[in-house]
LUMSE-547293 format. One record per residue (C-alpha): residue number from 1; y, x negated, z; residue in three letters; chain. Coordinates in steps of 0.001 Angstrom, whole numbers. Each point is the difference from the previous one (the first is absolute). Last residue first. Example, Ala and Ser with C-alpha at 12.3 -4.5 7.8 and 13.67 -1.06 7.14 Angstrom:
# residues 2
- drense,py,px,pz,kolkol,sese
- 2,-1060,-13670,7140,ser,A
- 1,-3440,1370,660,ala,A
END
This chain:
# residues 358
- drense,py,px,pz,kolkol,sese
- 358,872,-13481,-47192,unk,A
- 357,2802,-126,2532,unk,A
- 356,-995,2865,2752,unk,A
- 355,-173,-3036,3134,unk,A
- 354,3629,-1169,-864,unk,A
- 353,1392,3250,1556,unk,A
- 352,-1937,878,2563,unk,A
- 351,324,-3643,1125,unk,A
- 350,3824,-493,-425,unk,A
- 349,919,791,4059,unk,A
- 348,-2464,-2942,826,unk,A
- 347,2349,-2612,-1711,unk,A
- 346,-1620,-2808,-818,unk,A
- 345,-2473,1177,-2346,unk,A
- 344,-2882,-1892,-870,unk,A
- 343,-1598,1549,-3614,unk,A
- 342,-3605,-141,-466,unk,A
- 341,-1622,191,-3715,unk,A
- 340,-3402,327,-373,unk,A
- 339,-1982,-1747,-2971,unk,A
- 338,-563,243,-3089,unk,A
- 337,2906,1240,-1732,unk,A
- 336,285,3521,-1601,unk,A
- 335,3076,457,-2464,unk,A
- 334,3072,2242,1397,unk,A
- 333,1017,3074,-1873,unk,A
- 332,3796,608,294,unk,A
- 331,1518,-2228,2667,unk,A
- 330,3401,2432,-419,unk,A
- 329,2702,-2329,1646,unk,A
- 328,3286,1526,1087,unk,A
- 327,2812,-1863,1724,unk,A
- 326,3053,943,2169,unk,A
- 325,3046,-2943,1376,unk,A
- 324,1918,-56,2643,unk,A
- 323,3801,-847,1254,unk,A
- 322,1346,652,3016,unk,A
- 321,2864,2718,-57,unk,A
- 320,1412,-195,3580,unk,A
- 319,-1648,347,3535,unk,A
- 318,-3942,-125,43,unk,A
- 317,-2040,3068,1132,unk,A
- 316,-3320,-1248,323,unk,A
- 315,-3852,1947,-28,unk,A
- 314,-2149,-1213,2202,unk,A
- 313,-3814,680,-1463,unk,A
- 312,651,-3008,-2245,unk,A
- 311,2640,-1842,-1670,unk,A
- 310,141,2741,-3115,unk,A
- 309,2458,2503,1495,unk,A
- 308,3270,-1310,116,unk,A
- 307,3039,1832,-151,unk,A
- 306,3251,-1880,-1173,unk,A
- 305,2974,1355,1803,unk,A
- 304,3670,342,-808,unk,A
- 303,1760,2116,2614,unk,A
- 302,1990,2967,-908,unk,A
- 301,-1067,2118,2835,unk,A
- 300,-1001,-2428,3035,unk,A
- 299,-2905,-1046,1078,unk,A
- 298,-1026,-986,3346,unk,A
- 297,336,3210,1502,unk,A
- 296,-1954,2299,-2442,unk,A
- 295,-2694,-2774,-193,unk,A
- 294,-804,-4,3699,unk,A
- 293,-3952,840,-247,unk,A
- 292,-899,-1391,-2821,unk,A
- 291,-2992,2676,-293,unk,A
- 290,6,-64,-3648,unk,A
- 289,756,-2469,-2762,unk,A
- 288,-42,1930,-3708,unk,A
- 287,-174,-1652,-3426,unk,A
- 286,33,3081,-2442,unk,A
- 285,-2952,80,-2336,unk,A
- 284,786,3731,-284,unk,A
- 283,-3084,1001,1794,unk,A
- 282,-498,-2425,1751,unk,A
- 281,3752,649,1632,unk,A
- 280,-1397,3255,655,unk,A
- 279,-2905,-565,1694,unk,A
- 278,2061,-3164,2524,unk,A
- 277,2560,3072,679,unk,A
- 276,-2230,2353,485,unk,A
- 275,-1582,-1612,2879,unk,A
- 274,-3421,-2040,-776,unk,A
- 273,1256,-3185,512,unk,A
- 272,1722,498,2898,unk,A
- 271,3422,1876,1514,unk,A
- 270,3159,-624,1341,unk,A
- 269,3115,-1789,-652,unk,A
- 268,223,230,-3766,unk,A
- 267,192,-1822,-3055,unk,A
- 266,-82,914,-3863,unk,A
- 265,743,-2125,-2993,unk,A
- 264,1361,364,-3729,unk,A
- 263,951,4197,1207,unk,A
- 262,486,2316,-2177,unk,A
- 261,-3624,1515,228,unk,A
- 260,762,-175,3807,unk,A
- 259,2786,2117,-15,unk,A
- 258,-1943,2571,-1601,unk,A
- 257,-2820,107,2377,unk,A
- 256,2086,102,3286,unk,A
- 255,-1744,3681,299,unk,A
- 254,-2846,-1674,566,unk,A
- 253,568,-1398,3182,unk,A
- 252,1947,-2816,814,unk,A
- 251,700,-2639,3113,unk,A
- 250,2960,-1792,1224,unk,A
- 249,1624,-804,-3095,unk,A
- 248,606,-2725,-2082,unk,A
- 247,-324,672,-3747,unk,A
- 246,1294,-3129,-2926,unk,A
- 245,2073,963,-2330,unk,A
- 244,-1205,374,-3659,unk,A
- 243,1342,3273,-724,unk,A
- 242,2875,1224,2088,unk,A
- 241,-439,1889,3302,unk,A
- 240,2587,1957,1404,unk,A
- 239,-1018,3343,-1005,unk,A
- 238,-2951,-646,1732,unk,A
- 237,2415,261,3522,unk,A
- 236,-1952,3617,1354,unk,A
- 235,-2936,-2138,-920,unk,A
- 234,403,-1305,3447,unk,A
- 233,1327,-3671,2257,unk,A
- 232,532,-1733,-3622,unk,A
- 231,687,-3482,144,unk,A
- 230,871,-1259,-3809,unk,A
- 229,-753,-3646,-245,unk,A
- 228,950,-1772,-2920,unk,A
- 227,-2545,-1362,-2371,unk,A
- 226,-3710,-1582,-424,unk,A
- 225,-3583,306,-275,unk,A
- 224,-2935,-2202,-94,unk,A
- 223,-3644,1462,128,unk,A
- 222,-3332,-365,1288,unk,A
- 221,-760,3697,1317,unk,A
- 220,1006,1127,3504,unk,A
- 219,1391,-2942,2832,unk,A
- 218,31,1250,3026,unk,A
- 217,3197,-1175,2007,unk,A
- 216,2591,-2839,171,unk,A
- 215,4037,-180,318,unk,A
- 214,2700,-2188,-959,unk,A
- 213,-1881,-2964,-1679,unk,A
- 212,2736,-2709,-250,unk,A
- 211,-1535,-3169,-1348,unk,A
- 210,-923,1428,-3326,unk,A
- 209,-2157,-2212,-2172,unk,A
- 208,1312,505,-3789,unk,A
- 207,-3060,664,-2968,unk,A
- 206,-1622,2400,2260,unk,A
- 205,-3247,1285,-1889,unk,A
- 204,-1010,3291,-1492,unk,A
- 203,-3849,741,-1883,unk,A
- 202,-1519,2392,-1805,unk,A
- 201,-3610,-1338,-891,unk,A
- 200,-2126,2633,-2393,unk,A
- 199,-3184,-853,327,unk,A
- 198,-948,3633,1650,unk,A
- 197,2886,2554,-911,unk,A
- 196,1035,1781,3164,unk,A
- 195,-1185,3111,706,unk,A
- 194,-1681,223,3026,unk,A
- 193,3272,-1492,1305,unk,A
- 192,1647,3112,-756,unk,A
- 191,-1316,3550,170,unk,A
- 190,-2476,-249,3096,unk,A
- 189,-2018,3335,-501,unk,A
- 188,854,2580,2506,unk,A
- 187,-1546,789,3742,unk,A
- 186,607,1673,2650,unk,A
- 185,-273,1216,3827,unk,A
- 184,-3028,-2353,822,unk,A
- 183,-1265,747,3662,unk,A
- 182,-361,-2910,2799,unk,A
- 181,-1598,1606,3021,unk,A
- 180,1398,-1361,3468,unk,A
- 179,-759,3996,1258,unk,A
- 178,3411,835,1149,unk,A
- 177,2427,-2949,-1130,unk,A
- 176,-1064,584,-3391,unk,A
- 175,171,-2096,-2413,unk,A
- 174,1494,582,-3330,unk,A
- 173,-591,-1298,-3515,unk,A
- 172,1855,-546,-3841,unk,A
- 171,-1330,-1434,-2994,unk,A
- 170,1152,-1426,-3164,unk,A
- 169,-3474,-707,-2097,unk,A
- 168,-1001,-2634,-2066,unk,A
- 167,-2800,1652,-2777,unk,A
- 166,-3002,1442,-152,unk,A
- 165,262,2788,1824,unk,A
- 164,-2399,262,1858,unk,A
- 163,-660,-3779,707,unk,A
- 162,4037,-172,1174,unk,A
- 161,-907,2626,2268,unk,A
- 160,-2755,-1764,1166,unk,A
- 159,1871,-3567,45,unk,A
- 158,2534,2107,1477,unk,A
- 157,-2170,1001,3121,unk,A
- 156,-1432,-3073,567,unk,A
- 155,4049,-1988,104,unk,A
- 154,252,2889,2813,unk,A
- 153,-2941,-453,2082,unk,A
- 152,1126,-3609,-104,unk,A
- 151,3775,439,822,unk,A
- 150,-1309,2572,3151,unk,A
- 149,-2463,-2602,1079,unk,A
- 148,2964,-2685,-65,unk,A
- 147,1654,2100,2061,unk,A
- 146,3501,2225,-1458,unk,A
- 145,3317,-136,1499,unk,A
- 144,226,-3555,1455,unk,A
- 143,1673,-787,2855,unk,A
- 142,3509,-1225,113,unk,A
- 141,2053,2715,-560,unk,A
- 140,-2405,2364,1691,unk,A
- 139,407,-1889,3148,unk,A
- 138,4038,-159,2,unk,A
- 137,-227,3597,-933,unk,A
- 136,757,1869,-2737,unk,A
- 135,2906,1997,-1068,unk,A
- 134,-299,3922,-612,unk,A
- 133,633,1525,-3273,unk,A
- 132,-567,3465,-810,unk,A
- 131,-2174,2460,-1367,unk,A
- 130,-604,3880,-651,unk,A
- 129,-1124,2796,2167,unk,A
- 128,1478,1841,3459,unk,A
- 127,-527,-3181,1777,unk,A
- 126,467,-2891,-2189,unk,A
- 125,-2507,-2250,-1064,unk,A
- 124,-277,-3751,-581,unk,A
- 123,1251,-2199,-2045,unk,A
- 122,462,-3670,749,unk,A
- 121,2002,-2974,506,unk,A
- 120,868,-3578,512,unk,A
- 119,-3455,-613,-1724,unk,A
- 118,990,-4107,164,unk,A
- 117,-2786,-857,-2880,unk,A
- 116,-2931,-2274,977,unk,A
- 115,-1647,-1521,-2836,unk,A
- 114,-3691,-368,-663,unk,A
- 113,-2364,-2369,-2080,unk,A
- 112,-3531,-359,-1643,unk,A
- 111,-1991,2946,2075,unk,A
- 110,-3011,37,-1373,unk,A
- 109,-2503,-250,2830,unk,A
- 108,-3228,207,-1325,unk,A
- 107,-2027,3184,-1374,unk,A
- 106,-441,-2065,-3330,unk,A
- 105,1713,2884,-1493,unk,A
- 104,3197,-1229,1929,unk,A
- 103,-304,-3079,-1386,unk,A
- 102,-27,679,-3584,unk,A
- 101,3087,2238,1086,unk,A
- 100,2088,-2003,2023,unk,A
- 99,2191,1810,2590,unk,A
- 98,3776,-885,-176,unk,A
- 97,1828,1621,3041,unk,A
- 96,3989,1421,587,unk,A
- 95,1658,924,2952,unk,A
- 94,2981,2354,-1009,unk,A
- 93,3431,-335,-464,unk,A
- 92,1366,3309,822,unk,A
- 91,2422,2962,-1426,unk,A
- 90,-1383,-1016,-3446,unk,A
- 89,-876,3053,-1161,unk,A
- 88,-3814,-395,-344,unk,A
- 87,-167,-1891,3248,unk,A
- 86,2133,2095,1840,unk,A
- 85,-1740,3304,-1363,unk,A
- 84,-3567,-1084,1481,unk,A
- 83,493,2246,3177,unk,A
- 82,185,-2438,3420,unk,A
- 81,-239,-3878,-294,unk,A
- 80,-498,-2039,-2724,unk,A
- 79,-2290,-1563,-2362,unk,A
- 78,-726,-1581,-3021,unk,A
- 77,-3279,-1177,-1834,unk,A
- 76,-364,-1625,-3806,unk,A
- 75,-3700,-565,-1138,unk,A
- 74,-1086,-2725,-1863,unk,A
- 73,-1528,-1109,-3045,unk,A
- 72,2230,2011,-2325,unk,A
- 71,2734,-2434,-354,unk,A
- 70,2905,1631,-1438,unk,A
- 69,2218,-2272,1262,unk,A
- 68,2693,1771,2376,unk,A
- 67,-1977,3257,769,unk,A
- 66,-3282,-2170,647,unk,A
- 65,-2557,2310,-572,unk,A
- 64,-1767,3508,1458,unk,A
- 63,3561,887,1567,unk,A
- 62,19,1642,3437,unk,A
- 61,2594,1658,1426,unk,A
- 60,998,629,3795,unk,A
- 59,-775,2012,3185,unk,A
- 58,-108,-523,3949,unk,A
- 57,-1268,1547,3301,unk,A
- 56,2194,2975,1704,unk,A
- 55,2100,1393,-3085,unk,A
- 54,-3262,-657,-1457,unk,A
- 53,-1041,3405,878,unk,A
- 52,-1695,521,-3744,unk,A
- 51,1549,3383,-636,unk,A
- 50,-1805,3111,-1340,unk,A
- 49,942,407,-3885,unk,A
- 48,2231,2393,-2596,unk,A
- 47,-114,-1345,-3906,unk,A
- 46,2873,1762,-1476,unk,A
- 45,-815,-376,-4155,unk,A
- 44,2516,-1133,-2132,unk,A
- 43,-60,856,-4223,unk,A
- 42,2188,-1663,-2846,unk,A
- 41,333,2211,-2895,unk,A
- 40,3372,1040,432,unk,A
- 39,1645,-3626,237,unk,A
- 38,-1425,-1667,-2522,unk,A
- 37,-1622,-3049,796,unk,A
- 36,1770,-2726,-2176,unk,A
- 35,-400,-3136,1838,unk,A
- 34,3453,-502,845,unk,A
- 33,938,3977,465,unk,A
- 32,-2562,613,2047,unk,A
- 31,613,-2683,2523,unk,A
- 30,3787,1151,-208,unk,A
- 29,-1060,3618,974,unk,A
- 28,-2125,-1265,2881,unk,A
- 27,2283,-2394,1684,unk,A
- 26,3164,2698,-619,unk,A
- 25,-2202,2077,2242,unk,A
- 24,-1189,2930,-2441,unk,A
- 23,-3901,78,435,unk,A
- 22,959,-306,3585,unk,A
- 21,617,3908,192,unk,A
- 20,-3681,499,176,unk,A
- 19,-138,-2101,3372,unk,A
- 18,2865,2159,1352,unk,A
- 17,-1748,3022,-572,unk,A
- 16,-2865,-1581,1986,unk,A
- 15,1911,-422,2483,unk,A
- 14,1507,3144,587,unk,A
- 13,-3556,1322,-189,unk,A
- 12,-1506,-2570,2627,unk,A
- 11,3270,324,2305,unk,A
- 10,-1123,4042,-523,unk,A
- 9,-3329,-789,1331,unk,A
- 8,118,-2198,3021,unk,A
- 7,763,-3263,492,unk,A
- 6,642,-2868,-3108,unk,A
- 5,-792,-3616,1757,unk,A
- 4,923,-1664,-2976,unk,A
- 3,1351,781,-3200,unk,A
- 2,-148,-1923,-3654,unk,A
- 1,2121,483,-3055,unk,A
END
């Protein structure tokens, strides 16, 4: 677990303590138990820090690839307002940047493309310690969170980090409202589409056209899924959920984790590409559409949907069970020809995708 804006000593030992007792969230002790940690030998260490004040200037994640493609050309930027937790949780759909690396080292402007995300929220402090949600403004809303500077400094920084490391890299930064510095908080190893099997083509495709498309969002991975709905408003109600039905919610944090592992498709209100939700649902190959918006009120519980993920960056939620079909292709070793091969795509959306076939 994570805690912000801890004041004063004993708020520091208490949580600590409660930091420790994390090991045994139901989270933890099932992530053990599927990959076969045992339980008494795993070790947690309380890392306490000075806060980044970005309760005051902005904060997001910041993927060294494309999360969605695995293309590792570019560098993946969101951004919100106030304490970086909204973006990581979901609470938010943030503003989102692709910087291009070969560019970018050219010392030109690399920016390839950005999306504006509605940022209805964000966390900020409490007085007395801790956080708490505040809505934004009109302004903040529609202005965006991070400058193109900031997006630049911050594709630099993970191409360094990235360097160091020597692989793609999850990472996660602050600004602070104080001193406009831009600090990096942390950083992981990218678990996911780093590891994708190069020349190996996975592919879905609509086989029926769906007229009715209910609701719309972020599309994450390049799947199809499909089933009833099952609206679930907390994971007080996971005893509810049956195998194979398709998750709407309005947002979910870890602790949704084994609901979602159930689940043949995942949507939710709120939240980007780089919320747990969209990590998770990469994870488990799970096709997930996030930041709909109004899902929770235009479907219904019951409801057969078809969940379409492969038509580009928007992902569609199509009523009834459409029909669609999955292929695999392994290219294997491909001869050498003489000559250069271009490819003309006609769908933008597809070019990280088409430009890593051998």
């Amino acid at each position: 677990e994570t805690y912000l804006n801890v004041m004063g000593y004993e708020d520091m030992k208490k949580k600590v303590h409660l930091v420790f007792a994390s090991l045994f969230t139901d989270r933890a002790i099932s992530y053990r138990h599927d990959r076969g940690f045992e339980h008494q030998k795993v070790q947690l260490c309380a890392t306490c820090q000075k806060m980044v004040r970005s309760e005051t200037g902005s904060a997001g994640v910041v993927f060294s690839l494309d999360t969605e493609s695995g293309f590792q050309n570019v560098v993946f930027v969101t951004s919100a307002w106030g304490l970086g937790e909204t973006v990581v949780g979901g609470t938010v759909n943030p503003d989102e940047w692709y910087v291009f690396k070969p560019t970018l080292a050219e010392g030109k402007d690399a920016i390839l493309a950005r999306t504006m995300g509605s940022k209805m929220v964000k966390m900020t402090y409490k007085a007395g310690g801790g956080t708490g949600l505040v809505d934004t403004s009109v302004a903040e809303q529609t202005a965006w969170s991070a400058s193109d500077k900031d997006v630049t400094d911050l594709a630099v920084m993970a191409v360094k980090i990235e360097k160091h490391y020597g692989r793609p890299m999850d990472i996660e930064w602050a600004r602070d409202g104080d001193d406009g510095k831009i600090y990096i908080v942390q950083a992981r190893p990218e678990t996911v589409a780093s590891q994708k099997k190069v020349g190996f083509i996975e592919d879905y495709k609509m086989l029926e056209k769906g007229k009715d498309i209910v609701a719309t969002g972020r599309a994450v991975g390049k799947r199809i899924g499909s089933g009833k709905v099952n609206l679930l408003k907390s994971i007080d109600e996971m005893s509810k959920f049956e195998k194979g039905q398709v998750l709407v919610a309005d947002m979910t944090d870890p602790d949704w984790e084994p609901i979602m592992k159930k689940a043949s498709a995942i949507i939710t209100n709120r939240g980007g590409r780089t919320c747990h939700a969209a990590i998770i649902a990469r994870e488990l190959g799970i096709p997930a559409i996030v930041g709909c918006g109004d899902a929770t009120e235009k479907l219904a519980a019951g409801q057969e949907v078809t969940v379409s993920c492969c038509e580009g960056d928007t992902g569609n939620i199509y009523n009834g069970l459409l029909k669609f079909e999955r292929t695999e292709q392994d290219l294997g070793v491909l001869p050498k020809v003489g000559m250069k091969i271009m490819m003309n795509v006609g769908n933008p959306e597809s070019a990280f995708t088409f430009g890593q076939l051998p």
